[in-house]
C-alpha positions as CSV (number, residue, x, y, z in Angstrom):
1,X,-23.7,-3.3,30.4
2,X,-24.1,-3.3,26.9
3,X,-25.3,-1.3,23.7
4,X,-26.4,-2.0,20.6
5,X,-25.8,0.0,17.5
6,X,-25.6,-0.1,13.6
7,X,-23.2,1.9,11.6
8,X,-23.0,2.4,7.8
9,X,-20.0,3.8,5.7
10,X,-20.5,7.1,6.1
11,X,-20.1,6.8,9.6
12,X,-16.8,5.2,9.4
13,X,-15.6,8.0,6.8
14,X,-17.5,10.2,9.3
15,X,-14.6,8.3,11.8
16,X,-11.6,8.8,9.0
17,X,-13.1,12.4,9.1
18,X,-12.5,12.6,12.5
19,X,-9.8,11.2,13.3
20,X,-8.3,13.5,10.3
21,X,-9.1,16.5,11.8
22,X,-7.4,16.0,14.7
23,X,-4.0,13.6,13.4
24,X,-0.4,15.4,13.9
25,X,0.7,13.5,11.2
26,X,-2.3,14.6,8.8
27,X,-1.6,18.0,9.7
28,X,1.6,17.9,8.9
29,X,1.4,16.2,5.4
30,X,-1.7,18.6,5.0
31,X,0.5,21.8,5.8
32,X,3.6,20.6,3.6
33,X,1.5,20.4,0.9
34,X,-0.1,23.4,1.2
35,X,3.1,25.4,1.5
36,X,4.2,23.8,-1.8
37,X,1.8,24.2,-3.9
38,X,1.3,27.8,-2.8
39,X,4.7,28.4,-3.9
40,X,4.9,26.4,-6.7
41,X,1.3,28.0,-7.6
42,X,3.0,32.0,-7.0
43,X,6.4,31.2,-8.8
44,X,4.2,29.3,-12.3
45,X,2.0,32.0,-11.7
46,X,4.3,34.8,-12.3
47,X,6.0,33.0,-14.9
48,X,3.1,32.4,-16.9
49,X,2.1,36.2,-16.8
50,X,5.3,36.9,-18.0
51,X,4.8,35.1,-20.9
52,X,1.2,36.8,-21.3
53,X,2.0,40.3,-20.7
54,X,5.3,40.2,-21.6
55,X,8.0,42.7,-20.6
56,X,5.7,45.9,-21.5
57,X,3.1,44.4,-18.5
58,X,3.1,46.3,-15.0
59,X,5.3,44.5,-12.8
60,X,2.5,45.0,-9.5
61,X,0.0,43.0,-12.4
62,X,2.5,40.0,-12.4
63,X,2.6,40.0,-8.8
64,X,-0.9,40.5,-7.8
65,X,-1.6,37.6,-10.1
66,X,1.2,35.5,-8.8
67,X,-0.3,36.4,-5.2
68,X,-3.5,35.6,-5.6
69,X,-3.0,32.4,-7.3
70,X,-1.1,31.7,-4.0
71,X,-3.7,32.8,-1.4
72,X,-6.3,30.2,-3.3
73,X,-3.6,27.4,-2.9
74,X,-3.3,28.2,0.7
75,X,-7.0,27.8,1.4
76,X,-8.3,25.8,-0.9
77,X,-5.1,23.0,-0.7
78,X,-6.7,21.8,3.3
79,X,-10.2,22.1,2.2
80,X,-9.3,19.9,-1.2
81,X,-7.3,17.4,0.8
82,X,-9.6,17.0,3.2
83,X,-12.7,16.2,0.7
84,X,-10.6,13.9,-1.3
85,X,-9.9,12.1,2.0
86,X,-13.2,11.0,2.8
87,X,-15.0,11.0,-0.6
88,X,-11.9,8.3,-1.3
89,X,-12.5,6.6,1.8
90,X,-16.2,6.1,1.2
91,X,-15.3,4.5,-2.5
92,X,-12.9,2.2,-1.1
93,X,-15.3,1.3,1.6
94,X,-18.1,0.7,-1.0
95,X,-15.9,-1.8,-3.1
96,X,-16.9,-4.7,-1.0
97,X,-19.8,-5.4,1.7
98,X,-17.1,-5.1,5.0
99,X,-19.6,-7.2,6.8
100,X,-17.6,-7.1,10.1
101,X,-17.7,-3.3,10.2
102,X,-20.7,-2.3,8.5
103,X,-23.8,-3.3,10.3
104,X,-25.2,-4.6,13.4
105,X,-22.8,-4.1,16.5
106,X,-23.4,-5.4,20.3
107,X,-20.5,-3.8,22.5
108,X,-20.5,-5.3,25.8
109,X,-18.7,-3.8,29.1
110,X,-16.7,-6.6,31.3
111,X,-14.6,-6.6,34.1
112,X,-11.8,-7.5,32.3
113,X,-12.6,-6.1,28.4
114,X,-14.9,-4.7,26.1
115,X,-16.6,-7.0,23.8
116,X,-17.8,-6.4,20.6
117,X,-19.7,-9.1,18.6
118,X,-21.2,-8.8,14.8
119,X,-23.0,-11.5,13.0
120,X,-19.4,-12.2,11.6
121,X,-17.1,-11.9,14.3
122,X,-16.7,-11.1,18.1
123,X,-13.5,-9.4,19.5
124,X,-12.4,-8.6,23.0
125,X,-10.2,-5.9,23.9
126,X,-8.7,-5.6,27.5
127,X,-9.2,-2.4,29.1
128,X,-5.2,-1.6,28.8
129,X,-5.3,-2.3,25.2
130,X,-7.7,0.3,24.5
131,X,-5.9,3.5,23.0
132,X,-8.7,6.1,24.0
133,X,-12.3,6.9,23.6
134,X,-13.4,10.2,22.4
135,X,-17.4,11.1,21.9
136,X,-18.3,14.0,20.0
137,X,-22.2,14.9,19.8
138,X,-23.2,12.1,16.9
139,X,-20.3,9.4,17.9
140,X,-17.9,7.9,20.3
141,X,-14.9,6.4,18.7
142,X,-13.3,3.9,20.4
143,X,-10.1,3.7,19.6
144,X,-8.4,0.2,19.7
145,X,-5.2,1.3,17.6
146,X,-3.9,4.8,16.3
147,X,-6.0,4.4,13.4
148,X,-8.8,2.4,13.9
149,X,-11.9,2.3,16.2
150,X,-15.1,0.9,17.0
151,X,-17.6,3.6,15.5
152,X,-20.7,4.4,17.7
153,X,-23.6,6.5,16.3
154,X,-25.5,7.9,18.6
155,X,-28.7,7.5,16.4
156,X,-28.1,4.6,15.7
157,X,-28.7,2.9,18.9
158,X,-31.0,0.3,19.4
159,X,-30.9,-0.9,22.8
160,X,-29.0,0.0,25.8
161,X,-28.4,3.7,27.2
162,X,-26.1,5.4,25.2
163,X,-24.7,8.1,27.8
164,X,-24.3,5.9,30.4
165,X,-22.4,3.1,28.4
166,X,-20.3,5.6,26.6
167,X,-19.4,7.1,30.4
168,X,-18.6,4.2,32.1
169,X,-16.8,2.7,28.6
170,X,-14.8,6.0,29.2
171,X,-14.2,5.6,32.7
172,X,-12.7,2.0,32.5
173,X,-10.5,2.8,29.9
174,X,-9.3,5.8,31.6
175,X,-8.6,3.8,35.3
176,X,-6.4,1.4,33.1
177,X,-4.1,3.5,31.3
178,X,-0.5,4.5,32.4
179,X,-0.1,7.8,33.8
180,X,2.3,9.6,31.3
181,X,3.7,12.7,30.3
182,X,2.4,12.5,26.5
183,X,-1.1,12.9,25.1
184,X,-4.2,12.3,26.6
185,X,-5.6,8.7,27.0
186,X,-9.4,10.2,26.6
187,X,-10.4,12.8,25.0
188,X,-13.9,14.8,23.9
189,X,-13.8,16.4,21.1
C-alpha cells in the first residue's frame, strides 16, 4: 500500500505546531515562564507606579496596576511563546531548500517497515521503531523520534487512499509496540 503526498514548510511548522501543543516538556517551559514574568511583570509594575504616583497615590491604584499588568503576562506569555515558536520555525526552515523534507513524498507500507522515498533520499523504518502516529483532521504525523515525523497533508495527496493508508499505517505500528504502563503508542488528536 502506498500514498503519495507533498508537504511545504508550513506544514512542518504546522507539525512543530503540533507537536507543541501537546509536548510535557513545552508545557512546562511555557508555564515557568509564564509564572515569572507575571511576577516579575506585578512586582516592576508596582514599583514603577510608586515612582509615578509617589507616596500621595492610593495604594488600591498601585495594586490594580501591578495586577493587571500581571493578568496580561499570564495570558499573553503562552499565546506569545507559542507564535514565536512557529513563525521562528518557518524562518529557519526557509534558510535553505530542505529538499529531503520539503516536497514530493511516496510512503510505502511493508511487512517489515514503512518506506519513505524523496527524489533525494529513501528511508525505512521498522514497524518497532516507529514512536506513534497521530492524525488530526489536515495531517497524520508519523512520528519516527520524540521530535520528528513524517508530515502527511491530507490535501496534499496525490495518489493512494489517504484513510485507508493512514488506518492500516496506524494499525501496524500499534500491533508492534510494547505493552507499557506509560503514554500511549497512538494517539488522535
Amino acid at each position: 500500500m502506498r500514498i503519495r503526498y507533498a508537504n511545504t514548510v508550513d506544514d512542518l511548522v504546522a507539525f512543530i505546531d503540533f507537536h507543541a501543543a501537546h509536548s510535557t516538556t513545552v508545557e512546562q517551559n511555557i508555564r515557568l515562564t509564564k509564572w515569572t514574568s507575571t511576577v516579575l511583570v506585578i512586582v516592576l509594575t508596582f514599583v514603577a507606579l510608586n515612582f509615578t504616583i509617589g507616596d500621595s497615590g492610593a495604594l488600591s491604584a498601585k495594586v490594580f496596576g501591578a495586577l493587571a499588568g500581571g493578568v496580561l503576562m499570564f495570558i499573553a506569555v503562552p499565546r506569545l511563546t507559542r507564535w514565536n515558536m512557529r513563525v521562528q520555525v518557518g524562518k529557519l526552515l526557509r534558510e535553505d531548500r530542505n529538499k529531503s523534507v520539503v516536497g514530493e513524498h511516496e510512503l510505502e507500507i511493508l511487512d517489515d517497515g514503512l518506506v519513505e522515498r524523496t527524489e533525494y533520499n529513501e528511508n525505512k523504518s521498522s514497524w518497532a521503531g516507529i514512536e506513534r502516529v497521530v492524525s488530526t483532521p489536515r495531517y497524520t504525523f508519523i512520528y519516527i523520534t520524540s521530535v520528528s515525523a513524517h508530515v502527511v497533508p491530507r490535501e496534499s495527496v496525490s495518489d493512494g487512499d489517504y484513510d485507508a493508508f493512514t488506518q492500516e499505517l496506524a494499525r501496524r505500528v500499534h500491533a508492534a509496540q510494547p505493552i507499557s504502563s506509560g503514554s500511549v503508542p497512538n494517539s488522535k488528536a
